[in-house]
PQR file with spaces between the fields and no chain letter, atoms N, CA, C, O and H, PARSE charges and radii, in Angstrom:
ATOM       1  N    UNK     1       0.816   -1.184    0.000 -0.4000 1.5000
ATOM       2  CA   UNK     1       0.000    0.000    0.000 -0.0000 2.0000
ATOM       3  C    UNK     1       0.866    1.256    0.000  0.5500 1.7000
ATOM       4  O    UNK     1       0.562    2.302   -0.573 -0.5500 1.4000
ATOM       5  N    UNK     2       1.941    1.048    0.682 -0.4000 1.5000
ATOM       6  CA   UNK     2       2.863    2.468    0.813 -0.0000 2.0000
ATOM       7  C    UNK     2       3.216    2.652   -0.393  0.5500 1.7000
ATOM       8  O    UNK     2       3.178    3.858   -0.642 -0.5500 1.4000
ATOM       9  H    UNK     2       2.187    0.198    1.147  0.4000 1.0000
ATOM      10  N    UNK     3       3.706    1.735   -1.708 -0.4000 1.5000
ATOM      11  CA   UNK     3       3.897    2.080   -2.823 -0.0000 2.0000
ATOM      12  C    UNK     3       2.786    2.738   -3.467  0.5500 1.7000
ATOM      13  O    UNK     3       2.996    3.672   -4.241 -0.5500 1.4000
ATOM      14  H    UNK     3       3.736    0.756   -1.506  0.4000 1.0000
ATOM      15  N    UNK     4       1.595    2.318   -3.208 -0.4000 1.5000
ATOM      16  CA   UNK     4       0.379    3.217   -4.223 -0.0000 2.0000
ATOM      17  C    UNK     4       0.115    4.347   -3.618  0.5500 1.7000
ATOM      18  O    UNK     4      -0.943    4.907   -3.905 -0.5500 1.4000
ATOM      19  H    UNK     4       1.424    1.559   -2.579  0.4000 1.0000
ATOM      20  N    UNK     5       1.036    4.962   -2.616 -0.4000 1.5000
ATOM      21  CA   UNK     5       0.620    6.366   -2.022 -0.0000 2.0000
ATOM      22  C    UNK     5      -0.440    5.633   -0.846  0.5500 1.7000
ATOM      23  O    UNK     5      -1.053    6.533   -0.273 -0.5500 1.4000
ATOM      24  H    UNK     5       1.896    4.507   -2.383  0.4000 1.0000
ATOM      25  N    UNK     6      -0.723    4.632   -0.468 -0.4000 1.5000
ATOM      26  CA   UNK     6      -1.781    4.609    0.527 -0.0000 2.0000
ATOM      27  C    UNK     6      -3.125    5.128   -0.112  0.5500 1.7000
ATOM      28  O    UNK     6      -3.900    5.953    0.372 -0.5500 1.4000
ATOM      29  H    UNK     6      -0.225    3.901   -0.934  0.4000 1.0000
ATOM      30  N    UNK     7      -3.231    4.408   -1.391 -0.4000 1.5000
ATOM      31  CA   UNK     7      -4.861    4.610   -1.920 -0.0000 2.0000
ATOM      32  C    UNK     7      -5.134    3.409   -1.926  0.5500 1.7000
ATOM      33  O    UNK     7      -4.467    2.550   -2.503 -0.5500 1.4000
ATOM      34  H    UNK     7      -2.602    3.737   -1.784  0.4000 1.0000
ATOM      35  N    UNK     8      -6.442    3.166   -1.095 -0.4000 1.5000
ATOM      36  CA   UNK     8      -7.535    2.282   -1.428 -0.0000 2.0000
ATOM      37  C    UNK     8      -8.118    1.812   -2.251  0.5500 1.7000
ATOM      38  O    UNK     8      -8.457    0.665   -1.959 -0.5500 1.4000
ATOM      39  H    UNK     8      -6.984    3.864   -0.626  0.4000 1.0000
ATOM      40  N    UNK     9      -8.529    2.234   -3.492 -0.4000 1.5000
ATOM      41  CA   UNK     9      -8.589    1.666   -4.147 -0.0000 2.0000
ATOM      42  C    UNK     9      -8.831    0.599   -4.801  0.5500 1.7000
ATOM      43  O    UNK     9      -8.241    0.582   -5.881 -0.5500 1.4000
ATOM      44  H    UNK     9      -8.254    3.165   -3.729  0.4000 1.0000
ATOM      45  N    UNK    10      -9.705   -0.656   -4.508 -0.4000 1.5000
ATOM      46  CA   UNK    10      -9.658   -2.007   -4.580 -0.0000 2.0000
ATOM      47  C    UNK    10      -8.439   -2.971   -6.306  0.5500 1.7000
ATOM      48  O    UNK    10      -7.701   -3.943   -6.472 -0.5500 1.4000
ATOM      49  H    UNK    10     -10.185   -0.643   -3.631  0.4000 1.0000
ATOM      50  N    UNK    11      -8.980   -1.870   -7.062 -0.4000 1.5000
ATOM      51  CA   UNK    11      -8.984   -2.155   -8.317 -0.0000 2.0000
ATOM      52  C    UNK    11      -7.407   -1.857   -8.418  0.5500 1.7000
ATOM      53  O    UNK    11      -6.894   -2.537   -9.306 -0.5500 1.4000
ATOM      54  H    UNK    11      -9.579   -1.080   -6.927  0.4000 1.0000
ATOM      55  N    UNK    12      -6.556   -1.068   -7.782 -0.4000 1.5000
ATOM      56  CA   UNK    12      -4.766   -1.048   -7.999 -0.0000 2.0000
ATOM      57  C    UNK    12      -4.391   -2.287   -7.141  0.5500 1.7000
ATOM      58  O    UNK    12      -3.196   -2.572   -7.224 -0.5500 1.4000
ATOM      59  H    UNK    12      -6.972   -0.515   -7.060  0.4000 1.0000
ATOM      60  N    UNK    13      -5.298   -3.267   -6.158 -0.4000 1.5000
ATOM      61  CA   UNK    13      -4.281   -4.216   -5.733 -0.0000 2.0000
ATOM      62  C    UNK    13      -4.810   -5.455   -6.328  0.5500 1.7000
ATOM      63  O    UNK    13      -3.987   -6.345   -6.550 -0.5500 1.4000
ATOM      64  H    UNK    13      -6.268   -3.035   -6.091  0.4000 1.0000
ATOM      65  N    UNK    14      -6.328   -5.709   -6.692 -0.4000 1.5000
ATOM      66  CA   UNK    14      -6.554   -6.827   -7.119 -0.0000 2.0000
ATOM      67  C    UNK    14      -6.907   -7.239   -8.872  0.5500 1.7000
ATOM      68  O    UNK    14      -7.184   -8.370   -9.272 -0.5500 1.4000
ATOM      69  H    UNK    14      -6.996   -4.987   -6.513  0.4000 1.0000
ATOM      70  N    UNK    15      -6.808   -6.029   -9.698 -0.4000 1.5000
ATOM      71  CA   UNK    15      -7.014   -6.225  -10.772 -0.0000 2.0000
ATOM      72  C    UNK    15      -8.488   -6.048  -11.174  0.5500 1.7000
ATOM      73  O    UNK    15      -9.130   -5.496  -10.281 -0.5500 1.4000
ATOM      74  H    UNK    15      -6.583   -5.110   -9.373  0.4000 1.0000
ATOM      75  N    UNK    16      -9.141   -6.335  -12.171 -0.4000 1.5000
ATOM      76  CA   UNK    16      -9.973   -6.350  -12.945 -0.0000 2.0000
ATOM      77  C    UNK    16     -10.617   -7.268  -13.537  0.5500 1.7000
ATOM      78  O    UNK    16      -9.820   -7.676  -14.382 -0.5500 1.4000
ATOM      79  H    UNK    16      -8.619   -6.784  -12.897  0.4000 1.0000
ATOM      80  N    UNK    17     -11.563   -7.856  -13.629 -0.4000 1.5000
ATOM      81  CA   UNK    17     -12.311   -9.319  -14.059 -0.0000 2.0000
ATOM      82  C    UNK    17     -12.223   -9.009  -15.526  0.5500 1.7000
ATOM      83  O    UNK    17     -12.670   -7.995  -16.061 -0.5500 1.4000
ATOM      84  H    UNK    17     -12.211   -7.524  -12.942  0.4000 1.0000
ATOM      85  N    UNK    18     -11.490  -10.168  -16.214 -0.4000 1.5000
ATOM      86  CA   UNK    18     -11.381   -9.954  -17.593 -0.0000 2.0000
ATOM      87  C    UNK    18     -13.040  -10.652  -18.333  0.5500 1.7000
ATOM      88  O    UNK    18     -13.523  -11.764  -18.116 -0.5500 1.4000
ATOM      89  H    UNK    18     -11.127  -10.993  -15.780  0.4000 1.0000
ATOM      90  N    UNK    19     -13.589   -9.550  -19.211 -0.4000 1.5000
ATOM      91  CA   UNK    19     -14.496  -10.120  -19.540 -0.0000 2.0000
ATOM      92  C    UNK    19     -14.712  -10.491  -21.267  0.5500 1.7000
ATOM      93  O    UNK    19     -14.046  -10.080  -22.217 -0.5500 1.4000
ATOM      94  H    UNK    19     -13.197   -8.647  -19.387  0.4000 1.0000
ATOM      95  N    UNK    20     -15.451  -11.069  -21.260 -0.4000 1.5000
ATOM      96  CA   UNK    20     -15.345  -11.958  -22.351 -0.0000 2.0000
ATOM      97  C    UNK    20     -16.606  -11.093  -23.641  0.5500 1.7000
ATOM      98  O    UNK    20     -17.780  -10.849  -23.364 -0.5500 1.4000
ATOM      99  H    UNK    20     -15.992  -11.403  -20.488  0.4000 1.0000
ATOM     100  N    UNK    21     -16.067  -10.841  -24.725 -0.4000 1.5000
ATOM     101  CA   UNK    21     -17.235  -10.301  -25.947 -0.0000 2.0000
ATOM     102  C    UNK    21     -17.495  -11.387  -26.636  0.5500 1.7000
ATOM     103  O    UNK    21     -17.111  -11.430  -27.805 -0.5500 1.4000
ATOM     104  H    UNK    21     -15.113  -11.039  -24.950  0.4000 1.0000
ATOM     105  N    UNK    22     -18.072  -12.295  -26.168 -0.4000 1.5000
ATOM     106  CA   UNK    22     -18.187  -13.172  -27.344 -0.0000 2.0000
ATOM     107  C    UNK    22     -19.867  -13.443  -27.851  0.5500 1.7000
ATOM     108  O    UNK    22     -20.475  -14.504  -27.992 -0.5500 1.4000
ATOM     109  H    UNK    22     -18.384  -12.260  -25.218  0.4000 1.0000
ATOM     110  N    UNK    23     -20.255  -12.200  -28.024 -0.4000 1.5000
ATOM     111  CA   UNK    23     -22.186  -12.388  -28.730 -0.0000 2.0000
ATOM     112  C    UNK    23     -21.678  -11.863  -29.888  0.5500 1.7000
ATOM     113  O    UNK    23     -20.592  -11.518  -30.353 -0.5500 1.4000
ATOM     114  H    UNK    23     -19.761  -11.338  -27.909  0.4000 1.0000
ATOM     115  N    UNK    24     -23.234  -11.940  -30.301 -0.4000 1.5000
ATOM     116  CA   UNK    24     -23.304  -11.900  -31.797 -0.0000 2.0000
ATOM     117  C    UNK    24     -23.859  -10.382  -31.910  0.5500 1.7000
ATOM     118  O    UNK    24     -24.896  -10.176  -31.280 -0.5500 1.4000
ATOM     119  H    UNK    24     -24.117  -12.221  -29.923  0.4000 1.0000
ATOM     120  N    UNK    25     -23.275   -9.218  -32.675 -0.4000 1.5000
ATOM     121  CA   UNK    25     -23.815   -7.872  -32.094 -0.0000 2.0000
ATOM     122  C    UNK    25     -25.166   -7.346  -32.936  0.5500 1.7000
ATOM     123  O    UNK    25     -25.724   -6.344  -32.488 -0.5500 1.4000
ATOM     124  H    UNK    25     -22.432   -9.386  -33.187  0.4000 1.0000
ATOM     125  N    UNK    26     -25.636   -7.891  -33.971 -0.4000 1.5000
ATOM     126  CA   UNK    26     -26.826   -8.244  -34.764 -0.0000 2.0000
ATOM     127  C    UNK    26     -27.993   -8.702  -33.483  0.5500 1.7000
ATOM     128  O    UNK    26     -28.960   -8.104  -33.010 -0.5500 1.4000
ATOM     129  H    UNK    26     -25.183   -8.704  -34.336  0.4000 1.0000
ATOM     130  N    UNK    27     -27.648   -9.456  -33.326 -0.4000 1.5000
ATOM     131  CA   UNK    27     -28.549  -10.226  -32.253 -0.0000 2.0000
ATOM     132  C    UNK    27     -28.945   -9.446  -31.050  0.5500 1.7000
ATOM     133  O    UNK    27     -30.104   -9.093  -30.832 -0.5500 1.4000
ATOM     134  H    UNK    27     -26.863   -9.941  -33.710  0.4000 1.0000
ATOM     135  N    UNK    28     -27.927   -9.192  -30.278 -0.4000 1.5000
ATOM     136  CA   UNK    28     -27.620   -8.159  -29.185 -0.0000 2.0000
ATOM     137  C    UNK    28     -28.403   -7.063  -29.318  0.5500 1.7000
ATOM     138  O    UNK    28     -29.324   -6.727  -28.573 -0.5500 1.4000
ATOM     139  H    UNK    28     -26.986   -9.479  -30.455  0.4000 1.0000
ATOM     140  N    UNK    29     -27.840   -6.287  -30.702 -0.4000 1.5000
ATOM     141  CA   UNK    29     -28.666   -4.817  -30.884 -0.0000 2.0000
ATOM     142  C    UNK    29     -30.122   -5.023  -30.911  0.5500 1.7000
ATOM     143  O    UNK    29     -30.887   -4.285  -30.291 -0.5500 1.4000
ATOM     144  H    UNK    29     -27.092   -6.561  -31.307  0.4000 1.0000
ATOM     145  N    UNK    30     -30.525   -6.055  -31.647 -0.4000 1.5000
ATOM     146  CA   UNK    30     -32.082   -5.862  -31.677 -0.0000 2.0000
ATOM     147  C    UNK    30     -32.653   -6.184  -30.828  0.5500 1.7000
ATOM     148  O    UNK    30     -33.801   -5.740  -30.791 -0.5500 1.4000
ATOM     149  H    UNK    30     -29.903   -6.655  -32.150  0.4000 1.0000
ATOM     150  N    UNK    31     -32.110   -7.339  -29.400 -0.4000 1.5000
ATOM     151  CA   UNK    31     -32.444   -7.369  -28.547 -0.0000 2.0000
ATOM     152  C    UNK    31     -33.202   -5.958  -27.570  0.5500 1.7000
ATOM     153  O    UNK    31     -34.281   -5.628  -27.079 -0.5500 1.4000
ATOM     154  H    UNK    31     -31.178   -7.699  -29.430  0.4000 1.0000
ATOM     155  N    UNK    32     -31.445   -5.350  -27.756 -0.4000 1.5000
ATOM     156  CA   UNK    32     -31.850   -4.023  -26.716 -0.0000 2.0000
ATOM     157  C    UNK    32     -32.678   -3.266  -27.432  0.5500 1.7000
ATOM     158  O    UNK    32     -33.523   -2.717  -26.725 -0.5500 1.4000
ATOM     159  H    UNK    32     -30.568   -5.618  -28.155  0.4000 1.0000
ATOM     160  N    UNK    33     -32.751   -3.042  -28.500 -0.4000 1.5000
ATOM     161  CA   UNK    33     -33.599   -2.383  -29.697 -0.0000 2.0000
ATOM     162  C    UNK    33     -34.627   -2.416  -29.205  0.5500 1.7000
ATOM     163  O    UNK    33     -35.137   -1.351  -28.858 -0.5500 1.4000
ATOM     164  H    UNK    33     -32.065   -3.487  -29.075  0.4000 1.0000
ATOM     165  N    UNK    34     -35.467   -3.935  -28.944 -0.4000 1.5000
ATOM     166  CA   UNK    34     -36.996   -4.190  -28.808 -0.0000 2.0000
ATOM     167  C    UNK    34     -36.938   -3.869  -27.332  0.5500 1.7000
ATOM     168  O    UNK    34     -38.004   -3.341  -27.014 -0.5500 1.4000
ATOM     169  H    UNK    34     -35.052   -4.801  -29.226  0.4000 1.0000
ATOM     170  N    UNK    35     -36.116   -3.980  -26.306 -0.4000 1.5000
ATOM     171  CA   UNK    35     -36.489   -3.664  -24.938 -0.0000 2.0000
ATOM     172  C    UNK    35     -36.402   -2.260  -25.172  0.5500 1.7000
ATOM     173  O    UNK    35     -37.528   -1.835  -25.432 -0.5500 1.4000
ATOM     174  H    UNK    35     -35.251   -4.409  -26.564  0.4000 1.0000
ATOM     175  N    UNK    36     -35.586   -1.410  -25.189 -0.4000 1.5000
ATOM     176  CA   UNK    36     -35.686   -0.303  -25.598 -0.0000 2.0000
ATOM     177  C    UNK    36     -37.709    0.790  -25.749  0.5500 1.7000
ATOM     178  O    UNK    36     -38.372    1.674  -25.209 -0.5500 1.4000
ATOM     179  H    UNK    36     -34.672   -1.755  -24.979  0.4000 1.0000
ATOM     180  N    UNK    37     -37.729   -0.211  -26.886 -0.4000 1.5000
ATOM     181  CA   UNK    37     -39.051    0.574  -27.533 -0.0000 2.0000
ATOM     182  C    UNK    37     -39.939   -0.104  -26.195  0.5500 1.7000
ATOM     183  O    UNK    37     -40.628    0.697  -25.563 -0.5500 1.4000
ATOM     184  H    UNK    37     -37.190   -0.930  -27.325  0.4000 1.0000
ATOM     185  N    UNK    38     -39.941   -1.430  -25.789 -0.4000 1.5000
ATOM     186  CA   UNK    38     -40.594   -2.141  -24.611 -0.0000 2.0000
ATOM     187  C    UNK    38     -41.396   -0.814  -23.277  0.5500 1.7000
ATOM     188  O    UNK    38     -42.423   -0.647  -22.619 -0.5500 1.4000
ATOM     189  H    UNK    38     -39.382   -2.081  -26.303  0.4000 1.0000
ATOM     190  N    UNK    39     -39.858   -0.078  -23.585 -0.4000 1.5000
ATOM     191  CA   UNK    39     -39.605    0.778  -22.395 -0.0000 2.0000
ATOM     192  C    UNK    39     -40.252    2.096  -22.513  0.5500 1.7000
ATOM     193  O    UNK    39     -41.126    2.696  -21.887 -0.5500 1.4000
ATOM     194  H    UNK    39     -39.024   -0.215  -24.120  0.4000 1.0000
ATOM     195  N    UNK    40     -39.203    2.433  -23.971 -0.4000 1.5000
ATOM     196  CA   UNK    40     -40.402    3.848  -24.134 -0.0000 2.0000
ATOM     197  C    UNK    40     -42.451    4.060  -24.193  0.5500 1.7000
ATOM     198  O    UNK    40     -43.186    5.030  -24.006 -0.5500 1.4000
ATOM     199  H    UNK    40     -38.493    1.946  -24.480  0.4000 1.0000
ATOM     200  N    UNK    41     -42.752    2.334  -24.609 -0.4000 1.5000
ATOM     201  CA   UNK    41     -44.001    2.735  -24.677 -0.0000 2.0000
ATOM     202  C    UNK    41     -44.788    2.809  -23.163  0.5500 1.7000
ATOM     203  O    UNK    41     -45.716    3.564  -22.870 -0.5500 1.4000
ATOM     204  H    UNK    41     -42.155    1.546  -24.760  0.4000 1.0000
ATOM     205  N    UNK    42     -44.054    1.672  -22.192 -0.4000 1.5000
ATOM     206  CA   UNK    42     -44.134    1.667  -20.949 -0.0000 2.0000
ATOM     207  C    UNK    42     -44.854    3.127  -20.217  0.5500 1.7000
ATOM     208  O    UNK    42     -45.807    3.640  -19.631 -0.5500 1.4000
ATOM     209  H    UNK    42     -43.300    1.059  -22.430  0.4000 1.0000
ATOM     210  N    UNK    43     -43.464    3.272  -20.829 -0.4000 1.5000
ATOM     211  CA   UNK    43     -43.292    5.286  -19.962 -0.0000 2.0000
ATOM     212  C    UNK    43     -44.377    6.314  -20.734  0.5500 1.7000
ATOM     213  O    UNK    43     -44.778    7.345  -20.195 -0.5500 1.4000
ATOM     214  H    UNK    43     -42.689    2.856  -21.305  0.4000 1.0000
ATOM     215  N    UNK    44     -44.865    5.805  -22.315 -0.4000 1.5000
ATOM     216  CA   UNK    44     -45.734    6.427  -22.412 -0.0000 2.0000
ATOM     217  C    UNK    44     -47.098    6.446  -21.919  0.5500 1.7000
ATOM     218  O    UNK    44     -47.750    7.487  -21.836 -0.5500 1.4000
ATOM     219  H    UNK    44     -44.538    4.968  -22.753  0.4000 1.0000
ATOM     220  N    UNK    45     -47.635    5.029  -21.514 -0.4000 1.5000
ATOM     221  CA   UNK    45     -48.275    4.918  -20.738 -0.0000 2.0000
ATOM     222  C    UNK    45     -48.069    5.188  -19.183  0.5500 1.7000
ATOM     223  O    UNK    45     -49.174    5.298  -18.652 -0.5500 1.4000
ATOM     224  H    UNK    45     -47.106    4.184  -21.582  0.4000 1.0000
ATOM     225  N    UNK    46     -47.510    5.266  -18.696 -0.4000 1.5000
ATOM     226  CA   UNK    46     -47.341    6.052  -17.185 -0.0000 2.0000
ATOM     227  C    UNK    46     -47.772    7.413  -17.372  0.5500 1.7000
ATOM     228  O    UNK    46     -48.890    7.767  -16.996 -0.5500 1.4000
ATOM     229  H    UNK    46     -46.612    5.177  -19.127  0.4000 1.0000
ATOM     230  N    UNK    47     -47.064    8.102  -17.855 -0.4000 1.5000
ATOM     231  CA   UNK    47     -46.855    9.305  -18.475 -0.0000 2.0000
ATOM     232  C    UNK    47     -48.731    9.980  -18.857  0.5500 1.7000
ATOM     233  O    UNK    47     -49.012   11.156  -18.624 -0.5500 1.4000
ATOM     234  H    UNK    47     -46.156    7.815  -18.160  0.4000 1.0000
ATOM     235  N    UNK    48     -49.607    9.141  -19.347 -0.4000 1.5000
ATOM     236  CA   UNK    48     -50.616    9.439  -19.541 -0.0000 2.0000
ATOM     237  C    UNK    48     -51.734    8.800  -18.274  0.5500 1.7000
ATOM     238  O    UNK    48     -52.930    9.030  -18.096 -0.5500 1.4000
ATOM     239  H    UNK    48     -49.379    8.186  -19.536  0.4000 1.0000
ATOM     240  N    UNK    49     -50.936    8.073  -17.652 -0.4000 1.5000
ATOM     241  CA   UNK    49     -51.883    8.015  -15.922 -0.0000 2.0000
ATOM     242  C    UNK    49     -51.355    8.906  -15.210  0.5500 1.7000
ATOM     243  O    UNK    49     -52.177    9.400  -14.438 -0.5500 1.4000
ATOM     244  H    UNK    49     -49.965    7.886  -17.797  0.4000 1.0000
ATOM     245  N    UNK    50     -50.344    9.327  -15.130 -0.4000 1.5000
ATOM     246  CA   UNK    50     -49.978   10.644  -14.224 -0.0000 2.0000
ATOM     247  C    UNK    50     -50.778   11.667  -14.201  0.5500 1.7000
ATOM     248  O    UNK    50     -51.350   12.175  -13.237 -0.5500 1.4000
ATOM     249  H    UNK    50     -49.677    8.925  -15.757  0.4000 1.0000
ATOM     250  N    UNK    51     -50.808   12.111  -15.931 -0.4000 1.5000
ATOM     251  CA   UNK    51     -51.934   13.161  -16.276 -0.0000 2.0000
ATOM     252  C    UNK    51     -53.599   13.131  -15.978  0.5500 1.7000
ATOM     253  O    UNK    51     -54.489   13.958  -15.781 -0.5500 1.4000
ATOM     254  H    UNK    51     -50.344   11.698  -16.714  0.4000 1.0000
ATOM     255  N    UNK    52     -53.480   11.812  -16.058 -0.4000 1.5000
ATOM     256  CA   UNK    52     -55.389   11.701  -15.891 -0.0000 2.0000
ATOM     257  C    UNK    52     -55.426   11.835  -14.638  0.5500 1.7000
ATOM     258  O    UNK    52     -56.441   12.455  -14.321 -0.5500 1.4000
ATOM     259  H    UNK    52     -52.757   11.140  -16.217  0.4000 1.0000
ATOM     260  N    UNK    53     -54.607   11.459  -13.502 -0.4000 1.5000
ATOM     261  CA   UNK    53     -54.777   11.362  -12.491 -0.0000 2.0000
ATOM     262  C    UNK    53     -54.609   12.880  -11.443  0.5500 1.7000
ATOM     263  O    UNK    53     -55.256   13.109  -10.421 -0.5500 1.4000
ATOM     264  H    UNK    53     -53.782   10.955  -13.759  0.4000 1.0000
ATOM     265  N    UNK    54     -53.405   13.885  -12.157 -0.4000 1.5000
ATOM     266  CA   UNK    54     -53.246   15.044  -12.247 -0.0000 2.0000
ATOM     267  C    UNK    54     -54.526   15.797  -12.111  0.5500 1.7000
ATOM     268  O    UNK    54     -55.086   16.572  -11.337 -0.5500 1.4000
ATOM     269  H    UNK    54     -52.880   13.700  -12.987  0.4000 1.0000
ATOM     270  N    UNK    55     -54.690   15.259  -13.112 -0.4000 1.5000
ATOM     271  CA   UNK    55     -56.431   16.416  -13.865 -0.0000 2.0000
ATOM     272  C    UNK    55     -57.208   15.862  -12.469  0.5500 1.7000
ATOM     273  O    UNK    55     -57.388   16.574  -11.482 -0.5500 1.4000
ATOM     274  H    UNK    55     -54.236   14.629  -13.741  0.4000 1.0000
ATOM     275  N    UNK    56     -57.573   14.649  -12.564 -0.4000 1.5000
ATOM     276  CA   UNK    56     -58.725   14.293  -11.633 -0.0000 2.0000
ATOM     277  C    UNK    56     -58.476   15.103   -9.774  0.5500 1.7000
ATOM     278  O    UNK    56     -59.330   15.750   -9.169 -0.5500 1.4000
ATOM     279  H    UNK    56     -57.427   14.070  -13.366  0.4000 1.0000
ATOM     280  N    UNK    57     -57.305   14.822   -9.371 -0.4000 1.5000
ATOM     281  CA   UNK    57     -56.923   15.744   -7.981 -0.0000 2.0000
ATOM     282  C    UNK    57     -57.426   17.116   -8.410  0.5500 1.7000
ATOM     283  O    UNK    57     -58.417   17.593   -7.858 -0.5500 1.4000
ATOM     284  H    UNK    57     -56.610   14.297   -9.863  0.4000 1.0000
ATOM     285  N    UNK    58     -56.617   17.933   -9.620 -0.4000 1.5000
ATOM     286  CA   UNK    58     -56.655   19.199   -9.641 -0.0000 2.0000
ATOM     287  C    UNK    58     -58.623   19.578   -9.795  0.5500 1.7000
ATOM     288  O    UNK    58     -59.253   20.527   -9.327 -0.5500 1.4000
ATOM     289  H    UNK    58     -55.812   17.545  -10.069  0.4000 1.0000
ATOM     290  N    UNK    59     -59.040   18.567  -10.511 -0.4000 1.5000
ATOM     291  CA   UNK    59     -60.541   19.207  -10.442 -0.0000 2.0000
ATOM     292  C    UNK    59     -60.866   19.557  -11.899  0.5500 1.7000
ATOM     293  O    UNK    59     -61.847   20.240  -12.193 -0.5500 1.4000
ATOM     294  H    UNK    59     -58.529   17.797  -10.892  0.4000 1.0000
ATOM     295  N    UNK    60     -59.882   18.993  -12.933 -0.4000 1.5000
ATOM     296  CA   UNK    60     -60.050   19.869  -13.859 -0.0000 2.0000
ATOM     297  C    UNK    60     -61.196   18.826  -15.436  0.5500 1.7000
ATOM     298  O    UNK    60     -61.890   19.002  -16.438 -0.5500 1.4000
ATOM     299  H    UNK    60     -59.084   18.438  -12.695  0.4000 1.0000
ATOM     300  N    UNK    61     -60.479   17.574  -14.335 -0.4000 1.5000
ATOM     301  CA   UNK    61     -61.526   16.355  -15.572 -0.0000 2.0000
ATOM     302  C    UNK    61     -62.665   15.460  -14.922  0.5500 1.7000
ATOM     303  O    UNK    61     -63.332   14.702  -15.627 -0.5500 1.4000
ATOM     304  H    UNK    61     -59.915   17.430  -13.521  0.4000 1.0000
């Protein structure tokens, strides 16, 4: 430790987990692709119960 200046650090005394790329990135992308859109429509629906629910407290629907 006295050589690294006395930093903590985990990652200067034990290294780094070597990780492995071995997918197919075709595959991969469209994966996240479709979760992706999964997600945005998700949120568009939240997004439009917030509002109804908004309106209904405020008094306005």
């Amino acid at each position: 430790m006295k050589e690294l200046d006395y930093v903590l650090t985990p990652g200067r005394y034990v290294g780094l987990a070597d990780e492995e790329d071995d997918f197919v990135f075709p595959e991969r992308f469209a994966a996240l692709k479709a979760e992706f859109a999964a997600q945005l429509q998700e949120e568009a629906e939240l997004n439009s119960a917030i509002l109804k629910n908004l309106k209904s407290v405020k008094g306005d629907g």
